[in-house]
One Martini backbone bead per residue (centre of mass of N, CA, C, O) as a GRO file, in nm:
protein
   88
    1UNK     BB    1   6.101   4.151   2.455
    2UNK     BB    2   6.117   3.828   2.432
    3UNK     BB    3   6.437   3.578   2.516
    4UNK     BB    4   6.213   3.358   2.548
    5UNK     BB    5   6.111   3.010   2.537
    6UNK     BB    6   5.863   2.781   2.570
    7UNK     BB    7   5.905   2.428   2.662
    8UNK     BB    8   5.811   2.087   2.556
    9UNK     BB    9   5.972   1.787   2.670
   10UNK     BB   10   6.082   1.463   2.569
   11UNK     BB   11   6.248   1.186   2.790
   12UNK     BB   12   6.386   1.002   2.888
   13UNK     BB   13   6.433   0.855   3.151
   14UNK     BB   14   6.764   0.847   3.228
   15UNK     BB   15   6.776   1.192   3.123
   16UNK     BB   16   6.527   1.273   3.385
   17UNK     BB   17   6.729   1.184   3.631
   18UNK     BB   18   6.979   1.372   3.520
   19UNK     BB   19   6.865   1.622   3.533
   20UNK     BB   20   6.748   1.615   3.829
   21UNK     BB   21   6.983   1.559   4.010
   22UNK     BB   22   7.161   1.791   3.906
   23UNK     BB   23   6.975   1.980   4.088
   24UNK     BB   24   6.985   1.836   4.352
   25UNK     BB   25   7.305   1.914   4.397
   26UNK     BB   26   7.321   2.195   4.284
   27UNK     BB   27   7.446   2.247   4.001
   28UNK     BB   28   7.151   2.341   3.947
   29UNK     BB   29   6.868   2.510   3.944
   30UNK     BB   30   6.746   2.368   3.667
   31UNK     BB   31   6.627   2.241   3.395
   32UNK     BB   32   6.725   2.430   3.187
   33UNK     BB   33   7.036   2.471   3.277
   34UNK     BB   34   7.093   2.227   3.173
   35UNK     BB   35   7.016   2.220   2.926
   36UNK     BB   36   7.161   2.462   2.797
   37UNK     BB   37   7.443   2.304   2.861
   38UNK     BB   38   7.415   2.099   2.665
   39UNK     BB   39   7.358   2.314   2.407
   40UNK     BB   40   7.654   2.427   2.438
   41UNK     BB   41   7.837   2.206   2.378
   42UNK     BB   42   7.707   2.116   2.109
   43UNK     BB   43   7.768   2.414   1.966
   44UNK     BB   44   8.107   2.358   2.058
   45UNK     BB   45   8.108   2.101   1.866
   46UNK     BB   46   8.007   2.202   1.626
   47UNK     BB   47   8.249   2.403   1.585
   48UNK     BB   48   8.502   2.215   1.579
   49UNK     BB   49   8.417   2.026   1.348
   50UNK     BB   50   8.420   2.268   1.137
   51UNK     BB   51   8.701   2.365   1.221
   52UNK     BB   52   8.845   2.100   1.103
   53UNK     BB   53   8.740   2.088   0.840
   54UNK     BB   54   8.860   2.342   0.708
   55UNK     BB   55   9.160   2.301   0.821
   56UNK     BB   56   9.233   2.022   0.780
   57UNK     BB   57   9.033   1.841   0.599
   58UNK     BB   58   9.061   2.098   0.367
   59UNK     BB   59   9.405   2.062   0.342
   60UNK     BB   60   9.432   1.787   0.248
   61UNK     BB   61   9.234   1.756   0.008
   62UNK     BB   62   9.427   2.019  -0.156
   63UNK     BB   63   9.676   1.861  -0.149
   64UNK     BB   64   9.576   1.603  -0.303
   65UNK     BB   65   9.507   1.713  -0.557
   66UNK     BB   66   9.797   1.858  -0.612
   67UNK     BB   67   9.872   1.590  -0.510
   68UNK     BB   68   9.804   1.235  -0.563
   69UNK     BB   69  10.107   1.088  -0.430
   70UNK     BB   70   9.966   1.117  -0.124
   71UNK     BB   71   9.867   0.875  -0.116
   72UNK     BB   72   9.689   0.645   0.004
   73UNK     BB   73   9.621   0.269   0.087
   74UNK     BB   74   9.483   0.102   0.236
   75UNK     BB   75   9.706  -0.082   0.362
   76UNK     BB   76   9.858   0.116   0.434
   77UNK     BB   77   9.651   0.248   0.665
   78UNK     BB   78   9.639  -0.055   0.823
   79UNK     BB   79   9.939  -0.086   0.867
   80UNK     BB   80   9.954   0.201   1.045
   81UNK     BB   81   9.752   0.107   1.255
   82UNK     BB   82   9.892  -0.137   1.336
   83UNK     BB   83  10.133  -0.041   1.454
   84UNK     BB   84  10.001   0.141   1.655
   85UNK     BB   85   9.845  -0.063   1.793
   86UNK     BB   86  10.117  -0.241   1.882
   87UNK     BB   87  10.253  -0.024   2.068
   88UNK     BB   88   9.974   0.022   2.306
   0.00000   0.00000   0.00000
Protein backbone atom coordinates (compact mmCIF):
# COMPACT_ATOMS: atom_id res chain seq x y z
CA UNK A 1 0.00 0.00 0.00
CA UNK A 2 1.46 3.38 -1.05
CA UNK A 3 2.35 5.96 1.82
CA UNK A 4 2.44 8.77 -0.46
CA UNK A 5 0.37 10.41 -3.23
CA UNK A 6 0.82 12.44 -6.33
CA UNK A 7 -0.29 15.75 -6.30
CA UNK A 8 -0.26 18.90 -8.32
CA UNK A 9 -0.36 22.48 -6.95
CA UNK A 10 0.02 25.79 -8.44
CA UNK A 11 2.35 28.87 -6.74
CA UNK A 12 2.52 32.59 -7.02
CA UNK A 13 5.86 33.16 -8.82
CA UNK A 14 7.73 33.96 -6.03
CA UNK A 15 6.79 31.56 -3.90
CA UNK A 16 7.97 28.46 -7.12
CA UNK A 17 11.43 30.48 -7.57
CA UNK A 18 12.12 30.06 -3.65
CA UNK A 19 11.02 26.44 -3.85
CA UNK A 20 13.56 25.91 -6.86
CA UNK A 21 16.18 27.61 -5.39
CA UNK A 22 15.91 25.76 -2.15
CA UNK A 23 16.63 22.66 -4.41
CA UNK A 24 19.40 24.70 -6.70
CA UNK A 25 21.27 25.05 -3.09
CA UNK A 26 21.22 21.61 -2.57
CA UNK A 27 19.85 22.40 0.85
CA UNK A 28 16.63 19.56 -0.36
CA UNK A 29 16.73 17.02 -2.84
CA UNK A 30 13.52 18.11 -4.43
CA UNK A 31 10.57 20.13 -4.46
CA UNK A 32 8.74 17.74 -2.68
CA UNK A 33 11.21 17.91 0.31
CA UNK A 34 10.78 21.64 0.83
CA UNK A 35 6.75 21.43 0.19
CA UNK A 36 6.94 18.85 2.92
CA UNK A 37 8.94 21.05 5.30
CA UNK A 38 6.96 23.90 4.89
CA UNK A 39 3.86 21.63 6.01
CA UNK A 40 5.90 20.42 9.21
CA UNK A 41 6.58 23.76 10.29
CA UNK A 42 3.12 24.67 9.64
CA UNK A 43 1.69 21.94 12.07
CA UNK A 44 4.42 22.40 14.31
CA UNK A 45 3.01 26.01 14.85
CA UNK A 46 -0.83 25.17 14.65
CA UNK A 47 0.47 22.53 17.95
CA UNK A 48 2.33 25.30 19.96
CA UNK A 49 -0.81 27.73 18.75
CA UNK A 50 -3.10 24.76 20.29
CA UNK A 51 -1.07 23.97 23.11
CA UNK A 52 -1.06 28.27 24.52
CA UNK A 53 -4.88 28.24 23.77
CA UNK A 54 -5.35 25.39 26.23
CA UNK A 55 -2.68 25.63 28.67
CA UNK A 56 -2.54 29.69 28.73
CA UNK A 57 -5.55 31.22 27.17
CA UNK A 58 -7.92 28.80 28.57
CA UNK A 59 -6.57 29.32 32.21
CA UNK A 60 -6.86 32.72 32.24
CA UNK A 61 -10.10 32.66 31.17
CA UNK A 62 -11.15 30.00 33.73
CA UNK A 63 -9.90 32.37 36.06
CA UNK A 64 -11.27 35.39 35.10
CA UNK A 65 -14.43 33.79 35.09
CA UNK A 66 -14.07 32.94 39.01
CA UNK A 67 -13.08 35.93 39.90
CA UNK A 68 -14.18 38.64 37.57
CA UNK A 69 -12.29 41.56 39.43
CA UNK A 70 -9.31 40.50 38.03
CA UNK A 71 -10.30 41.69 34.97
CA UNK A 72 -8.69 44.07 33.38
CA UNK A 73 -10.41 48.02 31.57
CA UNK A 74 -9.81 48.72 27.93
CA UNK A 75 -7.54 51.81 29.34
CA UNK A 76 -5.92 49.67 31.53
CA UNK A 77 -4.77 47.69 29.10
CA UNK A 78 -3.56 50.52 26.60
CA UNK A 79 -1.89 51.99 29.41
CA UNK A 80 0.16 49.20 30.39
CA UNK A 81 0.70 48.56 26.72
CA UNK A 82 2.12 52.04 26.44
CA UNK A 83 4.35 52.11 29.35
CA UNK A 84 5.79 49.03 27.81
CA UNK A 85 6.59 50.74 24.68
CA UNK A 86 7.46 53.83 25.92
CA UNK A 87 10.74 51.46 28.22
CA UNK A 88 11.49 49.78 24.29
Amino acid sequence: MRTTQQMSITLPNDMADLVKARVRSGEYASESEVLREGLRALMARDRAVESWLHQQVGQAYDNLKTDPSRALTVDQVRARLAAEHAKA
